[in-house]
C-alpha positions in Angstrom: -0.2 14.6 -13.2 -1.5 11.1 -12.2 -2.3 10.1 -8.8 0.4 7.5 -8.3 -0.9 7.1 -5.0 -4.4 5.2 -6.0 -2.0 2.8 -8.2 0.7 1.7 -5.8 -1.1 -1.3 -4.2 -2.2 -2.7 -8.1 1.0 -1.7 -9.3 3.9 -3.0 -6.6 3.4 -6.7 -7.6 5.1 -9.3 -5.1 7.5 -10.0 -8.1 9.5 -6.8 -7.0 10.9 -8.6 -4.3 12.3 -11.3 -6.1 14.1 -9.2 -7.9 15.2 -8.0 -4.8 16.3 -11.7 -3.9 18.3 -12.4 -7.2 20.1 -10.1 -7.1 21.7 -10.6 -3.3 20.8 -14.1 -3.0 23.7 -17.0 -3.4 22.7 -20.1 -4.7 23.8 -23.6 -2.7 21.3 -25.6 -3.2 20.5 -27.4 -6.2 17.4 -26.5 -8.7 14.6 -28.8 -8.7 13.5 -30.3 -11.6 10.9 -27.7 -12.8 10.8 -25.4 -16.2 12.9 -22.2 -15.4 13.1 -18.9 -17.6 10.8 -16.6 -19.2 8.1 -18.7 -21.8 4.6 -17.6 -23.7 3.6 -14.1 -25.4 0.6 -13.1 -23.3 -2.5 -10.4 -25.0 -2.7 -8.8 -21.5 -1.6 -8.6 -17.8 -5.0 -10.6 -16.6 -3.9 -13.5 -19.1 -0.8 -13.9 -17.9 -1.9 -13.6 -14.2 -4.6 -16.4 -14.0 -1.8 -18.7 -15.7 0.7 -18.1 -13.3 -2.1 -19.3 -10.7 -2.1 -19.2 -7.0 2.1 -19.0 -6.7 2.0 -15.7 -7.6 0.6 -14.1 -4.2 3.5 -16.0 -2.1 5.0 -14.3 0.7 7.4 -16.4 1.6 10.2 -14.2 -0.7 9.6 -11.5 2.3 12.0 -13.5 4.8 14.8 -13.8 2.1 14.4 -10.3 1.2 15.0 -9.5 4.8 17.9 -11.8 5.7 19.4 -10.3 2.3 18.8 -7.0 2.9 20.2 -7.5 6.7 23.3 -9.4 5.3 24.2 -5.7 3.4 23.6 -3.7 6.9 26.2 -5.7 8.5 28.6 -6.2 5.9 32.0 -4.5 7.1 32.4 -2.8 3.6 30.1 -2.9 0.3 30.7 -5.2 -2.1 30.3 -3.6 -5.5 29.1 -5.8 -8.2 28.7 -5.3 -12.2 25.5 -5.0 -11.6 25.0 -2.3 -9.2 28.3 0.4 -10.0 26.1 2.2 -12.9 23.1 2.9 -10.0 25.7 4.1 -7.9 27.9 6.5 -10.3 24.7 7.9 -11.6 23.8 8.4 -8.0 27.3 10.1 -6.8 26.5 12.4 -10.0 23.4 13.2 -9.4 24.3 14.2 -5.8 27.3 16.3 -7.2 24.9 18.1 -9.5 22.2 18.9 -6.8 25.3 20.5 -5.1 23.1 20.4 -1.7 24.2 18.5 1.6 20.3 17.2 2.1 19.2 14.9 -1.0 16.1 13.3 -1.1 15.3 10.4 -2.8 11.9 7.8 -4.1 13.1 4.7 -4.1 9.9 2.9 -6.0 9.5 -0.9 -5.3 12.8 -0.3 -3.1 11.7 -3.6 -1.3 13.9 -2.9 1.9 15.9 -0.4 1.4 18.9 -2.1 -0.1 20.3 1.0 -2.1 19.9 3.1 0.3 22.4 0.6 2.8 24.7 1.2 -0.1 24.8 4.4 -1.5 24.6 5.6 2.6 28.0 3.6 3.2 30.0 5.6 0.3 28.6 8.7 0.2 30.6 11.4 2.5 29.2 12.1 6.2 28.1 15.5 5.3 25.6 14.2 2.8 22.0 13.7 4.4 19.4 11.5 3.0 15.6 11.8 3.3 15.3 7.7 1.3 11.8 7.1 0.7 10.9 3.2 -0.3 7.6 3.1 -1.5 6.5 -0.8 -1.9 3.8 -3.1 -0.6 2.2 -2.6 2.6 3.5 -5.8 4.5 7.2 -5.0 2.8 6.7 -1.5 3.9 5.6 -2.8 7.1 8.8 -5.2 7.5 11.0 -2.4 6.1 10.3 0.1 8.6 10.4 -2.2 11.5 14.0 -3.8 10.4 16.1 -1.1 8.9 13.7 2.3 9.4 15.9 5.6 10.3 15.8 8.9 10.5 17.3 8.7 6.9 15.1 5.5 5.8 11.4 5.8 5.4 9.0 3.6 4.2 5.4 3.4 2.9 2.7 1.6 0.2 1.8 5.2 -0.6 3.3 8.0 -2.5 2.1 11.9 -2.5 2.7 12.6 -6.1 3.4 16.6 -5.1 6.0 15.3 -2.7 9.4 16.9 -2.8 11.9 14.3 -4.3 15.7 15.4 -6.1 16.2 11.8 -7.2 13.3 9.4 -8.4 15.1 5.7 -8.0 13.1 2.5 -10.0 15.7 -0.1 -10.3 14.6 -3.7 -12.2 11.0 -2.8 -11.7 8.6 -1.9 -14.6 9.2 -5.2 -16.1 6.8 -6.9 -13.1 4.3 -4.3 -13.2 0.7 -4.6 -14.5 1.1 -0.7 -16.8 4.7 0.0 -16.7 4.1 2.3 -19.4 1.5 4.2 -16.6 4.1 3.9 -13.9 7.1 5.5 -15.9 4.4 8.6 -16.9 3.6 9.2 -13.6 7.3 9.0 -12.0 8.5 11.3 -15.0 6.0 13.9 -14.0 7.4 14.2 -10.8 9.1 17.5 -9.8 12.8 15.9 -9.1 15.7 16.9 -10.9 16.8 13.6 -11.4 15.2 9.8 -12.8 17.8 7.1 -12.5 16.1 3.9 -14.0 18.8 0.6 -14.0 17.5 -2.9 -15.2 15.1 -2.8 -18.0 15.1 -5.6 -20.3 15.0 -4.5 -24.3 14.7 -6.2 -27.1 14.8 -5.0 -30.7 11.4 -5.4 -31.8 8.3 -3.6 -33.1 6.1 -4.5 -30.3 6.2 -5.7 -26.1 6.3 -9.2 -25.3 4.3 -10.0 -21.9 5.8 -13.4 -20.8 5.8 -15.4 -17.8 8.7 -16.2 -15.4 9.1 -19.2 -13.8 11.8 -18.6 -11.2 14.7 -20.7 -9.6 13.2 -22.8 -7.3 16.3 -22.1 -5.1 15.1 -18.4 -4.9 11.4 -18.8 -4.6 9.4 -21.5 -6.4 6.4 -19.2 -7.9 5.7 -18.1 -11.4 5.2 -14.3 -12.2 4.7 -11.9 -15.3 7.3 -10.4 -16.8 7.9 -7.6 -20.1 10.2 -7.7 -22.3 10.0 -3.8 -23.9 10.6 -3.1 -27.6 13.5 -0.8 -27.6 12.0 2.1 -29.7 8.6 2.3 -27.6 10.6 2.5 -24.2 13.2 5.2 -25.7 10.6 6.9 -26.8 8.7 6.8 -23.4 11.6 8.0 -21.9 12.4 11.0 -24.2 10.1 13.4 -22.3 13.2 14.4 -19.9 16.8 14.8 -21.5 18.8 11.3 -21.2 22.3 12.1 -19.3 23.4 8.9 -19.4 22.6 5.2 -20.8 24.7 1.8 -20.2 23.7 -1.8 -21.0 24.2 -4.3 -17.8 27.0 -6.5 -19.6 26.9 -9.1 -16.9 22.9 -8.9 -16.4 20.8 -10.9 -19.3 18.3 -13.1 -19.3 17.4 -15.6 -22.1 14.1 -15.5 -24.3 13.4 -17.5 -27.0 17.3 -19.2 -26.7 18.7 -15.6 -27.1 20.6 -13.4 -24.7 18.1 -10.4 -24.0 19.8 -7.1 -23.0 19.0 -5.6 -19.9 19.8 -1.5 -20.0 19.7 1.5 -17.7 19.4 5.3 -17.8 19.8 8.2 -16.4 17.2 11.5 -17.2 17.1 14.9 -15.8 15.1 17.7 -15.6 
């Protein structure tokens, strides 16, 4: 089993909050004139990186994450979008499988703790969570400080012997440095469930390592992003048995003037 802890700080890029921000944030201003969308076909992580240039270590995404992630406390009910009902069924069904009242749950590069706010508003009263957010230290910090509990935990460091029923990793491995790494170690993980939403595929022999020039209305940096080839990531994935699988019909991103496909899936023991 690899030590996911020694990777978390190289792995959780700040990219995994603006994920966090796209997907809650509403757009009312209007884009500057700057190139948006996914360009280039990088040989390696470091490449990619130096292009981006000093953008890429913003913080400044930490406030929106926060104000979105407060907006979804607050809200009266939970709005459910396209988007996030396939995390949320394969949640509810992992919880009715467990057949326990306690579940707990790694939420990796769970920024603030936004799925928990929604899966805790829908699930029955007589379900307890133990929610673990692992993410980076200052969004960890933040985290714990805004919306901690004595359901919601946070932390930049993970115990890979730690007792987990569900292992959470929503639009994530497409920012990180070895995705391929990160999925090994989170499959070897003694949980009886791995619910993994957002992964852009593409149908292609190889990956494609890109870099994402974002909205300027959601944060003006430039990041690395993957594209997977859909064979290699099936494949990856194959080492637990695949429950479920869904593409994210309203979720795509363009590459190269096509649509790309953005899937999830859910694995168990």
């Amino acid at each position: 089993m690899k030590n996911i802890s020694r990777t978390i700080a190289r792995e959780l890029c700040p990219p995994v909050l603006v994920r966090a921000a796209r997907l809650f944030l509403k757009k009312n201003e209007p884009e500057a004139q700057r190139p948006v969308g996914f360009f280039g076909n990088y040989k390696s992580f470091d490449e990619a990186l130096e292009e981006c240039g000093d953008d890429y270590q913003t913080d400044a995404i930490l406030e929106i994450t926060r104000k979105n992630t407060a907006a979804i406390q607050t809200r009266e009910k939970v709005e459910i979008s396209p988007v996030l009902s396939p995390f949320l069924t394969s949640f509810f069904l992992a919880a009715s499988e467990l057949g326990k009242d306690e579940i707990r749950v790694l939420d990796y590069g769970g920024a603030m703790g936004a799925h928990y706010l929604q899966a805790r508003r829908l699930l029955p009263p007589r379900y307890r969570l133990r929610w673990t957010v692992v993410d980076l230290p200052r969004t960890a910090a933040i985290g714990a400080a805004e919306f901690g509990s004595d359901e919601l935990s946070f932390s930049d460091q993970l115990d890979p012997a730690a007792p987990f029923d569900v292992v959470l990793a929503s639009c994530v491995f497409q920012v990180l440095r070895s995705p391929y790494e990160t999925i090994d170690s989170l499959l070897s993980m003694n949980a009886s469930h791995f619910i993994f939403p957002l992964i852009p595929l593409m149908d292609a022999d190889d990956d494609r390592l890109t870099i994402e020039y974002v909205t300027p209305t959601i944060a003006p940096i430039s990041i690395p992003h993957w594209f997977f080839a859909r064979g290699k990531m099936e494949q990856t994935l194959s080492r637990r048995k695949e429950l479920a699988a869904w593409r994210h019909a309203e979720y795509t991103n363009p590459l190269d003037g096509k649509p790309c496909e953005y899937f999830g899936f859910h694995l168990t023991r």
